[in-house]
Residue, then its C-alpha position, 0 to 999 in steps of 0.5 A: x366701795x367708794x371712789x377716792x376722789x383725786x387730790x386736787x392741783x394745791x394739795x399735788x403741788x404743795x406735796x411735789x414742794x415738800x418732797x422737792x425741799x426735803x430731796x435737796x435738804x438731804x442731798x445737802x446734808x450728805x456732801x456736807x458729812x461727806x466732806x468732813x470726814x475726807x476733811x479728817x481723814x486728810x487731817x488725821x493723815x496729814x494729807x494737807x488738808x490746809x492751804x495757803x492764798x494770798x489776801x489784799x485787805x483793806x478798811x473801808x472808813x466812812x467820812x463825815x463828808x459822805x465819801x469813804x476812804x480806803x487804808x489797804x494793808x499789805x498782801x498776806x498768806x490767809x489760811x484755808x482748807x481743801x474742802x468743799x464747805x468751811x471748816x474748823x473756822x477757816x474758809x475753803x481755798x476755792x472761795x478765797x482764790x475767787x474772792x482775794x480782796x476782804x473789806x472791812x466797813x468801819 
């Protein structure tokens, strides 16, 4: 019977990659199913899945002149949830606390 000669160094490398990305690809697809069933579980059992944090918005309008002027808007509640990903199209409470000013580019 004759030697299987080894892969070489691409070929081990190229797999070590593969199963690299399909270990995280994985991995990110069960917390993501993880935190949506505790996000509807807390729903279903009114748990308080939503929160509440305070947001400075502003407009960001471009002037002919090639400086921008800025009009703010009041402090306001944003709804968020307690989760780790978005979800029902609202962001998550950790990333509205540590991002509380949202421009808008005209």
């Amino acid at each position: 019977m004759p030697a299987v000669p080894a892969p070489n160094l691409r070929v081990r490398l190229r797999r070590w990659l593969l199963a690299a990305v399909l270990c995280v690809a994985g991995a990110s697809a069960v917390a993501w199913v993880f935190d949506f069933v505790v996000f509807e579980v807390r729903v279903a059992a009114k748990w308080n899945p939503y929160g509440s944090v305070t947001v400075y918005h502003y407009y960001a309008i471009p002037q002919k002149s090639g400086k921008t002027q800025f009009i703010f808007d009041l402090p306001a509640p944003q709804t968020c949830v307690n989760a780790l990903f978005p979800h029902q199209g609202w962001l998550p409470c950790w990333y509205l606390k540590g991002h509380p000013e949202q421009r808008t580019n005209m």
